[in-house]
N, C-alpha and C positions, 0 to 999 in steps of 0.2 A: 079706565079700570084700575083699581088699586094695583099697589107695586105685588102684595102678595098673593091677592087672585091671579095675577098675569103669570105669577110662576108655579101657580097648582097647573091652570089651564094650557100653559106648557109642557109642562110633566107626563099630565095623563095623554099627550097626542101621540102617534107612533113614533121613532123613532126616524129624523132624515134616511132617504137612502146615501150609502156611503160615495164619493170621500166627504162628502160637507156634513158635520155635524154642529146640528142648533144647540146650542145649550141658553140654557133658564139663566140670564143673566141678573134677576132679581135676587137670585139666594148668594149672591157676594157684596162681604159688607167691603167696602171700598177702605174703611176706616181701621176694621179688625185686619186686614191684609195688604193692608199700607198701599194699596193701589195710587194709580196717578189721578189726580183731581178732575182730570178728562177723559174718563176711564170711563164706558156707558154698560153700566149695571142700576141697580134699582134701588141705588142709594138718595134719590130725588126724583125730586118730578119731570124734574128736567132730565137729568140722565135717562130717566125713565121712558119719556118721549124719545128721546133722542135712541134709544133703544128700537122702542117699537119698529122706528122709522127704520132704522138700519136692517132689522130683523124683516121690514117689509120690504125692502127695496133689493138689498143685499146681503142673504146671511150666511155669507161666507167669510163676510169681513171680519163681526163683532165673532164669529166663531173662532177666528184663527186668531184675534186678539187674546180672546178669552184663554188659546191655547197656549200661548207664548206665554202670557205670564203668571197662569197655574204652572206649567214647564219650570219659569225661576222660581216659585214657592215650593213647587217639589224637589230643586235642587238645593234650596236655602234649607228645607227640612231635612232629607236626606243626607246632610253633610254635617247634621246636629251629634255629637258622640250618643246621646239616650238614644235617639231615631236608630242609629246604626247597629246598637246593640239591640233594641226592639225587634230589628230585621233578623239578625244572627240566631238570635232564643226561637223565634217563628219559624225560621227556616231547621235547626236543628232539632224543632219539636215533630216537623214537618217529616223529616227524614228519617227520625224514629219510632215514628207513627205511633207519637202517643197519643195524639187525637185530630182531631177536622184543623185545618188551618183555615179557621174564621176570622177575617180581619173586617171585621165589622164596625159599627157606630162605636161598641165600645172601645176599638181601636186607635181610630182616627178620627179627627174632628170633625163634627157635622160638615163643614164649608165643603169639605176635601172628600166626603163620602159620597157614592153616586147613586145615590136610593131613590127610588120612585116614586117617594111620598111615605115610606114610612118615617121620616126623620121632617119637621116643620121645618119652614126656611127660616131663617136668624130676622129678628124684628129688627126695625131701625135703630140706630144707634145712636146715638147723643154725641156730638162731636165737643165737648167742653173738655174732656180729659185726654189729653194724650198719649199718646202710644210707644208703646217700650221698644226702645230700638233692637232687643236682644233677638227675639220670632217672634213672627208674627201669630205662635201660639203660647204666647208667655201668660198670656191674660186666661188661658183656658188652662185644664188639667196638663200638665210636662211631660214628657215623654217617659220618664218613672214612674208619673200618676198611671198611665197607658201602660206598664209593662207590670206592676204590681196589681191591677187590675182584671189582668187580660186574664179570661178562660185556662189558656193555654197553661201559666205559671203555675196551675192549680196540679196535673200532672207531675211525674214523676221524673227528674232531671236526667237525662242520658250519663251513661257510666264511661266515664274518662280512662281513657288506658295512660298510666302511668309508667313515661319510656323508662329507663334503668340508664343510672349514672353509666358514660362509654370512655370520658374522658377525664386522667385522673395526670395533673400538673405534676407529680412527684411519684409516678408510678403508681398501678394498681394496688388495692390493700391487699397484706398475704392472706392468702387459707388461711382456717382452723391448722390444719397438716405442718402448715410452714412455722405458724406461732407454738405449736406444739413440740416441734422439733426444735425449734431455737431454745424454745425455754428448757425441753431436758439436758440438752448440752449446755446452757448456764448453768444449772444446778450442778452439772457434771463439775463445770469447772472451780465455780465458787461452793462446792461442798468443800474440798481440798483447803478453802479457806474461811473459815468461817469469820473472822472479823475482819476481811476485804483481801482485796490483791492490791500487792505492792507493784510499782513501776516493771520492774523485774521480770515478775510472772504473768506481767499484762499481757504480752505478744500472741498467748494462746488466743485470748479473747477476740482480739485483735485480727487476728486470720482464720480461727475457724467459726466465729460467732458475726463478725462483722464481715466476713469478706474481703476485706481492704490489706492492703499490700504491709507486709509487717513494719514498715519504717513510717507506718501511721500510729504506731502504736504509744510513742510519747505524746503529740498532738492528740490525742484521744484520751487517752487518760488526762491532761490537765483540761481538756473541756468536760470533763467529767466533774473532778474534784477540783469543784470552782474554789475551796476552803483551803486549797494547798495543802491538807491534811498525810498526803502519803498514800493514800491509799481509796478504793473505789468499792466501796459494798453491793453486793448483791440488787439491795433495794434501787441503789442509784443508778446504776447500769439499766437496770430495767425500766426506772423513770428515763434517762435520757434515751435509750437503742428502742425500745419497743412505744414504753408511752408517750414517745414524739413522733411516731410515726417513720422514725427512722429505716423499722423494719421493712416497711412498705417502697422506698426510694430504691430508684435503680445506682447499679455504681456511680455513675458519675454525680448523679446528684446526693447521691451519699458523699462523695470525696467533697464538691463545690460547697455543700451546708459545712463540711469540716473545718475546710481551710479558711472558709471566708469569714471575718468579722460577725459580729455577731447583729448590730447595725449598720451591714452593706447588702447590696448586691451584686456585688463584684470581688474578684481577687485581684489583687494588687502585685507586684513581685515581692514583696515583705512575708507574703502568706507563704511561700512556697519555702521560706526559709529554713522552718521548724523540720519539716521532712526531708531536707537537703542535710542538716545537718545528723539527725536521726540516720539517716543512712550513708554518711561519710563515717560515722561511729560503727555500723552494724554490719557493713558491705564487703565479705573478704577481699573482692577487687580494689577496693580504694585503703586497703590494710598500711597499704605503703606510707599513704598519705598523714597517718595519724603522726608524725613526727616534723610535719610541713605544715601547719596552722595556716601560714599564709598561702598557700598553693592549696589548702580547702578551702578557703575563701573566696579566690580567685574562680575554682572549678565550677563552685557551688553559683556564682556570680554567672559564667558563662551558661550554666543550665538553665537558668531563670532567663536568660535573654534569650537563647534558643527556642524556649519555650514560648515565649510570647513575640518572638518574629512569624512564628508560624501557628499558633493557634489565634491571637490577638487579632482576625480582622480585620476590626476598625482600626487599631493602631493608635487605640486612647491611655494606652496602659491600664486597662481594664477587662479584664478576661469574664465576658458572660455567661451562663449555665450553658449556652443555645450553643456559643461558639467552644463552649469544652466540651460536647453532645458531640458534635460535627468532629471532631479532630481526632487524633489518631495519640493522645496523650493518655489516657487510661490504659489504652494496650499498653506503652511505652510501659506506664508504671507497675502495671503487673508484670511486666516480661524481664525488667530490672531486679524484681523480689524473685524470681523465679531463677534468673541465670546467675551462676557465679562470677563469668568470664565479662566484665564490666565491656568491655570493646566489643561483644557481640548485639549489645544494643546500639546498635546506629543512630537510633534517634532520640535526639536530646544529651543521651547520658552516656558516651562513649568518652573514653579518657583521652583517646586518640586522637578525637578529633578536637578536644577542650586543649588537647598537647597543641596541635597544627592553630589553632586560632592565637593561642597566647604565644607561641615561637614568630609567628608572624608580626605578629603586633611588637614586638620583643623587638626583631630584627628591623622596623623601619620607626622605632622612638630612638633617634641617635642617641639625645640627650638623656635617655632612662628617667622624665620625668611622667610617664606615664600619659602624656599626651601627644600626638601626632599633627603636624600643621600640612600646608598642602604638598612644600617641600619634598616633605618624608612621603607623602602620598603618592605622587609622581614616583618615586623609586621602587612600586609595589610590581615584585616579577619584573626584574629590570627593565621599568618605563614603559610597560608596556598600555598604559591610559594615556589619554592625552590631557593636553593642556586644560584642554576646553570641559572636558566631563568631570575632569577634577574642580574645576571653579563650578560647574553648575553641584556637585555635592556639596563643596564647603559653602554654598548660599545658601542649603539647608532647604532645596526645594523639595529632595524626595523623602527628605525626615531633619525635624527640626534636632539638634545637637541637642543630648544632655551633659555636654560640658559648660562648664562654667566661665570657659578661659574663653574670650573674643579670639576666632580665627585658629581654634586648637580645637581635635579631634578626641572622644576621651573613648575611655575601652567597648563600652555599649556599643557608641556610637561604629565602633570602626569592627564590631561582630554583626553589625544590622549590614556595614558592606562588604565587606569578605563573602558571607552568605549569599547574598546579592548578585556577587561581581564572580562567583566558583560556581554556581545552579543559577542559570537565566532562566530554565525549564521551571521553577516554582512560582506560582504566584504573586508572594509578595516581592518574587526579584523583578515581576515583571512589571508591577506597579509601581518598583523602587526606579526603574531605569527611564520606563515611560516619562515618570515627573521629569526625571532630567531631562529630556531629548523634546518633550513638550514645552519649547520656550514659551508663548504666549500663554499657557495653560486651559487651553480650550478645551483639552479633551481629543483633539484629532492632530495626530502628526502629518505634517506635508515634504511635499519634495522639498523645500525651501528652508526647515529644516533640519531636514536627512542633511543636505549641503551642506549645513553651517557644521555638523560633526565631521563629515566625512572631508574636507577640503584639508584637517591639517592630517588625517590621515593620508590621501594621496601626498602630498608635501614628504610626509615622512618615508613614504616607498621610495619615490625619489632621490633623495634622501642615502637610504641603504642601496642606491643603484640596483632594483627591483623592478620588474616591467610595472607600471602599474596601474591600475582596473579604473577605467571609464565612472564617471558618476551615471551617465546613462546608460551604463550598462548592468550598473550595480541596483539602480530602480528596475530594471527590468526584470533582473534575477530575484529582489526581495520580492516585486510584485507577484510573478509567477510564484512563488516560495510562501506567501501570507496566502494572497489569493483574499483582496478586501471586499467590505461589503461595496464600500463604493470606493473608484478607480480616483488615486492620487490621492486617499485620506485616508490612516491608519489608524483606527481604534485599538483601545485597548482588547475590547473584546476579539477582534481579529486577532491580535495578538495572543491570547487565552486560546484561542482554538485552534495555532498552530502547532505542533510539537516542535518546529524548527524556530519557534519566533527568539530564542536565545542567540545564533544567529548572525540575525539581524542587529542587535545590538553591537555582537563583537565585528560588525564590517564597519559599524561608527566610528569605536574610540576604541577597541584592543585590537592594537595591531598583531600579538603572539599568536591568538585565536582567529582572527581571520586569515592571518597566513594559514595557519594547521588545516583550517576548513576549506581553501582554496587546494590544499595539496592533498586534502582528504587522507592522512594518515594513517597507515593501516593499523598500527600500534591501536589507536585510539577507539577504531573499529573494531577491532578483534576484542578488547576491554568491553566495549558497548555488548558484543553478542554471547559471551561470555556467561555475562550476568546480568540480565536487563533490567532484573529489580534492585541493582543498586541506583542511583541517584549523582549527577554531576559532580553533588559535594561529597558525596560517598568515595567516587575514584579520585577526584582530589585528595582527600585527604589519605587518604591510604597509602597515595605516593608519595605524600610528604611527609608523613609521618617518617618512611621506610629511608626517604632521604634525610631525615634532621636523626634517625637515627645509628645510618651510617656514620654522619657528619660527629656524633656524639660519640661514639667508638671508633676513632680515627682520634679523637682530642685525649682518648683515654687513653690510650696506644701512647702518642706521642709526648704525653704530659704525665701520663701515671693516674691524674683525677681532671676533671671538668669541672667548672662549673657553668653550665650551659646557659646560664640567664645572666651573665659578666658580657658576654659579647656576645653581637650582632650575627649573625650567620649570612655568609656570602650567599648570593642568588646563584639558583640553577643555572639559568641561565646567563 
């Protein structure tokens, strides 16, 4: 019997009872679907036989043959992007019920459709021309031909909800209400001038239009008047604050667009210059200072390092949007514009404590040339570091030096440790001391070397004829006292999440502080419960301040005048 009688006359018979199903192996061209050459369909006469025979003896074989590798043409199809998209249009028309989901001959390729004789089986094929390796329905209509034809596209497309912008990188846009109000208070202000505002009368602008702390008001007006002109019209204001979108930025991103460059994404210490100096000029608390040039240089110097020991994260010299978001420096700046009394801002910008960082620095440069070697470093709070954590700082493991000088300390560098070595409770002192005490630098400190700090401290209790503390006694008490993740290995994070892990430090390499914490101090306690929300370097410095100021009114007494930066100041202790 012909190959294509055998497969009418299989068609019309009932269907197998299940699980074995017969299928009409004649209607597969072997050649249109890249089949294997011993593949027994009804592409031969041979196959052909070879069919029957299989189909008569056992047709469960050529049936689950048949199924396997329709199975990988349906996988090879279905992984086609047109096939996938054909599926998604069908299935969403399906679900909007904009009409019948027919996936019929005009859908799918005759070979692939499972019709009962309304579609003829595919005639022999001519094996002369080869076959395109891309599908094996490349030779027939594309799966675009299939979705531009289909029934279905003729319907009317489901209506998309369009979600609403939620996320806006530089703050939401304001209200109508907001732009409305801003702009009659421009007018208010630039009616009063009709051909611009000079330097002078900018400050209104400045705090009641922008927001921003008034000693932004020079760095604002020259990113205005890029022309150096003197002055800031109406129109131009409005171009830079409103038609950049300025209006829309929350404070800090309003400050970080200010300061930074105009091709960066970062602030540098360079940016923060313009408003350090602006508010050494404008600040009744720093009024003293205008006849000291050099000592607002100096101040201006330590506020810029304060400022990026503890908002600078990374610790790149590069302060990002993300980490001036996070940080507690906008407060700072607003509460600086706000207070007259410069010493009640503790953070950053306290003259007190810019006095205690340069007095100190002052008292251990013998030689007054502004750099410190490890020498002078050992004599910090009479001796009280050791040998040993002095050489792992000057190795520059827990911050590479910005001095220039081989084996010299310069000002930066020795306010990144004072800060450091006076609040162990802050982060980047905890990160600063970690590096040192982490010889290998693996990340995890061991008993082995807690050892290596703590042996010239036992040596030195000795020393002072002092009883003094077991090293395994002292693992035991840190242990209890961290409480690590895992037993004999100290992460930093363990150390982040104790409040006591400061400590821990001072039983390594300050012997001042491990004695006071061993005697448990009541002084020091009664300080702590006092005021909780001061800070380590908060009650430092406030006693040193109180002390370099006694010390300074004792020279005046006995001298008539001081000059307090000629000579060195004895230690407290």
């Amino acid at each position: 019997m012909p190959c294509g009688a055998a497969a009418a006359a299989a068609t019309m018979e009932p269907p197998p009872p299940p699980p074995v199903a017969v299928l009409d192996l004649g209607v597969l061209d072997p050649d249109l679907l890249q089949l294997p050459a011993d593949f027994p369909c009804g592409g031969s006469a041979t196959s052909s036989s070879s069919s029957s025979s299989l189909l008569s003896h056992d047709p469960s074989k050529p049936s689950a043959l048949c199924k396997r590798h329709l199975e990988e043409l349906y996988a090879q199809w279905i992984s086609l992007p047109d096939a996938q998209r054909l599926v998604m249009n069908l299935l969403e028309e399906a679900k909007a019920g904009s009409g019948p989901l027919n996936v019929g001959p005009s859908l799918l390729p005759a070979h692939l459709s499972g019709g009962t004789g309304s579609t003829p089986p595919l005639s022999p094929r001519s094996y002369g021309s080869p076959m395109s390796p891309r599908s094996p329905f490349s030779r027939r209509a594309g799966p675009s031909h299939f979705i531009r034809d289909s029934p279905l596209k003729k319907s009317s497309e489901p209506v998309r909800e369009v979600i609403p912008q939620f996320y806006f990188p530089n703050g939401p846009p304001p209200s109508k209400d907001t732009i409305d109000s801003c702009m009659t208070r421009i007018n208010q202000i630039f009616g009063a001038f009709p051909e611009g505002l000079p330097l002078a009368a900018f400050t209104t602008v400045t705090k009641d239009v922008c927001k921003l702390p008034s000693f932004f008001s020079s760095p604002l007006f020259k990113r205005i008047d890029v022309n150096n002109s003197g002055i800031v019209t109406r129109e131009k204001f409005i171009e830079y604050w409103v038609d950049q979108n300025m209006l829309a930025m929350n404070t800090a991103t309003r400050i970080f667009t200010l300061l930074k460059q105009p091709d960066k994404n970062f602030l540098r210490q360079e940016d923060f210059r313009p408003i350090l100096r602006e508010l050494l000029l404008t600040h009744r608390g720093l009024e003293f200072l205008h006849d000291s040039p050099e000592f607002q240089d100096r101040y201006a110097e330590t506020v810029i390092y304060r400022i990026f020991y503890h908002v600078n994260k990374a610790g790149n010299g590069r302060i990002q949007l993300k980490e001036l978001k996070k940080s507690n420096l906008i407060t700072a700046l607003q509460q600086v514009d706000e207070e007259e009394d410069i010493n009640k801002v503790l953070r950053y910008f306290s003259y007190e404590h810019f006095y205690v960082i340069y007095c100190k620095f002052w008292e251990l440069d013998s030689d007054h040339d502004f750099f410190i070697d490890k020498d002078d470093l050992l004599r910090y709070e009479n001796h009280a570091l050791t040998y040993r954590i002095v050489e792992r700082i000057f190795s520059q493991v827990p911050k590479r030096f910005t001095s220039k000088v081989k084996g010299k300390m310069g000002y930066e560098d020795f306010v990144w440790f004072i800060l450091s070595e006076e609040d162990k409770s802050s982060e980047p002192s905890l990160e600063y001391w970690f590096k040192c005490v982490d010889l290998d630098c693996d990340g995890v400190i061991t008993p082995n070397e807690m050892q290596y700090f703590y042996e010239e401290q036992l040596h030195r209790m000795e020393c002072m004829a002092q009883e003094p503390v077991l090293f395994e006694d002292v693992v035991c008490q840190m242990a209890d006292m961290i409480g690590p993740a895992k037993e004999g290995q100290l992460t930093l994070r363990d150390l982040k999440r104790c409040k006591l892990s400061g400590n821990f430090f001072n039983i390594l390499f300050n012997l001042n502080k491990f004695v006071a914490f061993e005697t448990r101090d009541p002084f020091l306690i009664r300080q702590e419960r006092e005021d909780p929300s001061l800070t380590e370097w908060d009650r430092f410095a406030h006693m040193e301040y109180s002390r370099l100021s006694m010390e300074e009114d004792g020279e005046d007494a006995s001298n008539g005048s001081a000059e307090v930066w000629d000579e060195p100041y004895e230690a407290l202790f």
